[in-house]
C-alpha positions in Angstrom: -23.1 -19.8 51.9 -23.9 -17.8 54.7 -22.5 -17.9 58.8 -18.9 -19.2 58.0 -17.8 -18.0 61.0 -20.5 -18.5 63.1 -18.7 -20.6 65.5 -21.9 -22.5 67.2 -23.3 -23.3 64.2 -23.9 -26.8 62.8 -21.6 -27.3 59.8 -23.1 -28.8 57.4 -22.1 -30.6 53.9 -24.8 -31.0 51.1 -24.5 -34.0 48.7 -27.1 -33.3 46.0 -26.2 -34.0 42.2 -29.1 -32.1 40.9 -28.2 -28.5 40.7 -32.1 -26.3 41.5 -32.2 -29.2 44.5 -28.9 -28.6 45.9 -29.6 -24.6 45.5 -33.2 -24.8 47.3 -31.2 -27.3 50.2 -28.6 -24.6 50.3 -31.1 -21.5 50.8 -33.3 -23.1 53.1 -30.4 -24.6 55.2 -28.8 -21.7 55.3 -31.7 -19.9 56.9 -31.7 -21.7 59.8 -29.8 -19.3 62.3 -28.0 -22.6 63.9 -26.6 -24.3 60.3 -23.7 -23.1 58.0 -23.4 -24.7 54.7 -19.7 -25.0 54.7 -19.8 -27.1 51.2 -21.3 -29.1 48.5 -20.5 -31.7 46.3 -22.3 -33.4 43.3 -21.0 -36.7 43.4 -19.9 -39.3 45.6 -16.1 -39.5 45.3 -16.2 -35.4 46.0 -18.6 -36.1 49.0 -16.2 -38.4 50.6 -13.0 -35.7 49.5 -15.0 -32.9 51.5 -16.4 -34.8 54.1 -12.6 -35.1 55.4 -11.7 -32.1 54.4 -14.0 -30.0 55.6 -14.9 -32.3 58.7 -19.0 -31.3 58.5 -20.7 -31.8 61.6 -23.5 -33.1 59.3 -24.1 -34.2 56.0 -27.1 -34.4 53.7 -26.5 -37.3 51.4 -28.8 -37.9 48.1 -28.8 -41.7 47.3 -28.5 -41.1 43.7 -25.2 -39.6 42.9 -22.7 -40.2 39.6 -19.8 -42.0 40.2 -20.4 -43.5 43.4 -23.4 -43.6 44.9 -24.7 -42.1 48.3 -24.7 -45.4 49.7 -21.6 -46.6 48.9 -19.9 -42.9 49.6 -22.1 -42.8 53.7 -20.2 -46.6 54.2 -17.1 -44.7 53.7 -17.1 -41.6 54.9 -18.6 -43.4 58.2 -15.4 -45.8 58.0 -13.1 -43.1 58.4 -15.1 -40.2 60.2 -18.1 -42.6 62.3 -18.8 -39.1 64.5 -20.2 -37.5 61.7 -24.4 -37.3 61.2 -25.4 -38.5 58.1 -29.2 -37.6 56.7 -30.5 -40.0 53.8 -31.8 -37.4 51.4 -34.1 -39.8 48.8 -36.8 -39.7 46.3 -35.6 -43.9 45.9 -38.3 -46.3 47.8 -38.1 -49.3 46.3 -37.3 -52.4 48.8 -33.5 -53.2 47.8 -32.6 -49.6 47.8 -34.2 -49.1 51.2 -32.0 -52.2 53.2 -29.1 -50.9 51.6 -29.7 -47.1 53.3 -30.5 -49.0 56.4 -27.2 -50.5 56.8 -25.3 -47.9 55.3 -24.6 -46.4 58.3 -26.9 -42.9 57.9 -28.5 -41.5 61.1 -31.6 -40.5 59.4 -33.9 -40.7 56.6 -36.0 -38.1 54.6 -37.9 -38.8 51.4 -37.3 -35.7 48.7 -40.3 -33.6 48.0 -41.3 -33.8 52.2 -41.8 -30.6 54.0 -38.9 -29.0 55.4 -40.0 -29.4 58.7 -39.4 -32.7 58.3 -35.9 -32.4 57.1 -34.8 -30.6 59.9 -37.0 -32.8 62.4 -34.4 -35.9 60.6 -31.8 -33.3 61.1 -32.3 -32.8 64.7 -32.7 -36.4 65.2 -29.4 -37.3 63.8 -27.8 -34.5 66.1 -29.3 -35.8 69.0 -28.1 -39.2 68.5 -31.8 -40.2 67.6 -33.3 -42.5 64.3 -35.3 -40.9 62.0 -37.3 -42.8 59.2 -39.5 -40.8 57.2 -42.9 -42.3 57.6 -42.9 -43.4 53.9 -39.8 -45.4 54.6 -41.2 -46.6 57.6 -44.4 -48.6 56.2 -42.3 -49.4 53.6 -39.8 -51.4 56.3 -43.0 -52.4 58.1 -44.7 -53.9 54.6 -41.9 -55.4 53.1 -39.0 -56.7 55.9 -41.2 -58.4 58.2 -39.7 -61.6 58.2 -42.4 -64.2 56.8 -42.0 -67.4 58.3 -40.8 -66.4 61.6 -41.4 -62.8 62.9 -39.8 -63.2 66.2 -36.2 -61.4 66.3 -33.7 -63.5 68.7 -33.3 -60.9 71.6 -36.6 -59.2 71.3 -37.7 -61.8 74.7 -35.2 -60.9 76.8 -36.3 -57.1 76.9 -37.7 -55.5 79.6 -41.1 -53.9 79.8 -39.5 -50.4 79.8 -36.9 -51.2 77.4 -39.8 -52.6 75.1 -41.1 -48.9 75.7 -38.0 -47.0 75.0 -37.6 -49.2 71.9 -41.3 -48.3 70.2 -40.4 -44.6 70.7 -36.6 -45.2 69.1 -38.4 -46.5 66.0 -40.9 -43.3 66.0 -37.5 -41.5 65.8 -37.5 -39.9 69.0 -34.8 -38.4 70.6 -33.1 -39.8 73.9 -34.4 -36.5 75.7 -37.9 -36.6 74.3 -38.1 -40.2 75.4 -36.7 -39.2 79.3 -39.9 -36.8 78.7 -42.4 -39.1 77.4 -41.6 -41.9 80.1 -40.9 -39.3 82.7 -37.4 -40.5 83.3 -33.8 -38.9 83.2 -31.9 -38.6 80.5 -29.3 -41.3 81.6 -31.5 -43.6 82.5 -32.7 -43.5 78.5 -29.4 -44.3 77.7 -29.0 -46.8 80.4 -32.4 -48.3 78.4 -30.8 -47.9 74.7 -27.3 -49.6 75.8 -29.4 -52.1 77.4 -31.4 -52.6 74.0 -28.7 -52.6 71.7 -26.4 -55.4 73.8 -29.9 -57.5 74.0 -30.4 -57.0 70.1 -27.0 -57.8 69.3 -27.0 -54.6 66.9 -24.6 -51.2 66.5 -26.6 -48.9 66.6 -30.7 -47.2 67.0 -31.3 -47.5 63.5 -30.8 -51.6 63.3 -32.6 -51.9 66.5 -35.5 -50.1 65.1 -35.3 -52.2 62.1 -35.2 -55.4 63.5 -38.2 -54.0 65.9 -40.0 -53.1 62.7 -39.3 -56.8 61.0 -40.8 -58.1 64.2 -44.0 -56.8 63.5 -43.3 -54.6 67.3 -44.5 -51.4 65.8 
């Protein structure tokens, strides 16, 4: 592990049970001149141990660990420490699995076997207090959670134009500064847009707002 004591870097935990996967995470992570790799675990019940102990700014979770699961292990390390970023590290699509990541509490979402531009794009999203869905997941919300019978989402009315704006650019996993940028805006007034959204919604967080948006048939 390399830059333990580099004292603005991004501490990051690595959750991976699969040993040549959790090596390759490590190396390229650990490149990065703005992450240390301060730990890893190989199962569930150790990611939630280290997760306190080590108090990671950031964790990359795989979904399919021994013991306890990713899922299951992200609902509880968000119980107890709800600042920390969380980044969905999967190779599992099928529909079940994917609702049950959504509402595990994670930041972000990367498939396993993407580029690793896109890890650190979810990384970087999760940091900036964005939602990232890897575009797999993504069609695979938009194909199979768009609600049949009706697709209109209580709350979805009531928002603004803008905030209908600023809610299509949450769900492409945009950041709250790169949608001030896109809508040429300020920064607060984003977040003025997203609290707005969210108390409309009746939802949490970004990433159930973007789901509910994506059952709607919005995006």
């Amino acid at each position: 592990m390399k830059n333990l004591f580099l004292a603005d870097a991004m501490r990051i935990l690595i959750v991976e049970d699969d040993p040549l996967m959790q090596l390759g995470l490590e190396q390229a992570l650990s490149e990065q001149a703005n992450f240390t790799v301060i730990g890893r675990a190989e199962d569930g019940y150790s990611a939630v141990q280290q997760a306190l102990a080590l108090m990671p700014d950031l964790i990359v979770m795989d979904i399919g660990l021994p013991g306890l699961d990713g899922i299951a292990a992200t609902k509880q390390i968000k119980a107890q420490r709800p600042q920390v970023h969380i980044v969905m590290l999967t190779s599992h699509t099928l529909q079940t699995e994917v609702v049950a990541a959504l509402s595990s509490g994670a930041d972000a979402y990367c498939v396993k076997g993407a580029s690793l531009e896109r890890l650190l794009a979810a990384i970087e999203a999760a940091k900036e207090g964005a939602t990232y869905l890897d575009p797999q997941i993504a069609r695979l919300v938009v194909e199979n959670l768009k609600a049949p019978v009706n697709p209109v989402v209580p709350g979805l009315n009531a928002l603004s134009e803008r905030e209908m704006d600023v809610l299509k650019l949450i769900v492409e996993g945009k950041s709250n500064q790169e949608i001030a940028s896109e809508l040429y805006l300020s920064t607060n007034t984003i977040k003025t847009h997203v609290r707005g959204i969210m108390n409309k919604l009746s939802v949490d967080d970004r990433v159930q707002a973007a789901v509910l948006a994506l059952r709607s048939g919005l995006v």
